[in-house]
C-alpha positions in Angstrom: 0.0 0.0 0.0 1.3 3.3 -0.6 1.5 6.6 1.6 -1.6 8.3 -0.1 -5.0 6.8 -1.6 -6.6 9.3 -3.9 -10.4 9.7 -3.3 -11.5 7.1 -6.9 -9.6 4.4 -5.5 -10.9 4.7 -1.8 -14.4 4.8 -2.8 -13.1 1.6 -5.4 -11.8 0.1 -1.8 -15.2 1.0 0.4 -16.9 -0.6 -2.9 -15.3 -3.7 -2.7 -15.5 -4.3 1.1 -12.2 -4.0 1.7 -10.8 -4.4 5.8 -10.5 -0.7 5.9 -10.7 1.4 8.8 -11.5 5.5 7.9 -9.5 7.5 10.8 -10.7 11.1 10.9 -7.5 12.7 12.6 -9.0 16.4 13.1 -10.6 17.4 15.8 -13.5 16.9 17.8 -15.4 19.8 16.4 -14.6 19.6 13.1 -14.9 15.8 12.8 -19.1 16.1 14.2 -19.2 18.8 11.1 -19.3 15.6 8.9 -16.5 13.3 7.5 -16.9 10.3 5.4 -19.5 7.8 6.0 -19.8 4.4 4.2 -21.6 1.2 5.4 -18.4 -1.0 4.6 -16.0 0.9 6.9 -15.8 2.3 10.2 -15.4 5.8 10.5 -13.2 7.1 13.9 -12.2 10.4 15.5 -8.9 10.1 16.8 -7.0 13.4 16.5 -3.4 13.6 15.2 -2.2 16.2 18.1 -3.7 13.7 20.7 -2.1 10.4 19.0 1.2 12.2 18.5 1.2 13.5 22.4 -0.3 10.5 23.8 1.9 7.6 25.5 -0.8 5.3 23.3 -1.6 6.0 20.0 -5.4 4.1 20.6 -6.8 2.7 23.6 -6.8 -1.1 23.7 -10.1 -1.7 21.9 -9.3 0.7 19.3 -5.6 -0.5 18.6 -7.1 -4.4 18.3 -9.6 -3.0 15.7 -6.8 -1.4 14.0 -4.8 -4.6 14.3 -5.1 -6.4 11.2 -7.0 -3.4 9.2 -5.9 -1.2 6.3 -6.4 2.4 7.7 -7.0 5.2 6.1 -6.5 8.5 7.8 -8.5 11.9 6.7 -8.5 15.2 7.3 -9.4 18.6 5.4 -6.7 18.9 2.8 -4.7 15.6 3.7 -1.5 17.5 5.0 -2.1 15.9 8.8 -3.4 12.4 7.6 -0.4 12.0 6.0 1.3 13.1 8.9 -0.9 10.9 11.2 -0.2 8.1 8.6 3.5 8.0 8.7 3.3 7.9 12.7 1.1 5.0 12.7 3.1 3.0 9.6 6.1 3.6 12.2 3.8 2.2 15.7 3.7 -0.8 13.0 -0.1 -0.5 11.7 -1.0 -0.5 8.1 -2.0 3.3 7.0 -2.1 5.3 4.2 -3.3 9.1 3.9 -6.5 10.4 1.8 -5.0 12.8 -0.7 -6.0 15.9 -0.5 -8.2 15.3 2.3 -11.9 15.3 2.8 -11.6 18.5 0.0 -11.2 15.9 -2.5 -13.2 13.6 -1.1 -16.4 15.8 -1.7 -15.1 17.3 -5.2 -14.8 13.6 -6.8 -17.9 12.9 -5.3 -20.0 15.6 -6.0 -18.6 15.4 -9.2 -20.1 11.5 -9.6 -23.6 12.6 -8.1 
């Protein structure tokens, strides 16, 4: 998997039911302003500041979740989900960074409406 997912090939991924795990890494008050839904993926708020502070990136339940999943992290323009990205890929979980963020997300989207 590479660093960064452009927004076709996640919605291919969410499509096709893929292990994925959608990682909002803004926070809290931005996050409950909307982020990506899908019925074939998880969405969480975790934000980056808190993971990168934090002696844990995830509590227990959350870091078994993440486990064996492909994560994808998100934020507005994608700049701190790829940060939030590498620091997980180095805590030894599988992520990769929406590009260009939750911008793209709803151009491509609105685009294919």
């Amino acid at each position: 998997m590479t660093d960064t997912v452009h927004s076709k090939t996640l919605k291919q991924m969410l499509d096709n039911n893929l292990n994925l795990i959608l990682l909002d890494v803004r926070d809290n008050n931005k996050f409950l302003m909307g982020s990506i839904s899908h019925a074939n993926a998880p969405t969480k708020n975790v934000p980056y500041l808190s993971m990168k502070e934090a002696d844990k990136l995830f509590d227990d339940e959350t870091a078994k979740q993440m486990e064996n999943a492909q994560i994808v992290t998100i934020c507005t323009t994608g700049n701190k989900a790829q940060k939030a990205a590498a620091l997980l890929r180095e805590n030894g979980f599988k992520a990769t960074a929406l590009l260009g963020g939750l911008s793209a997300w709803d151009e491509e989207n609105r685009d294919n409406e």
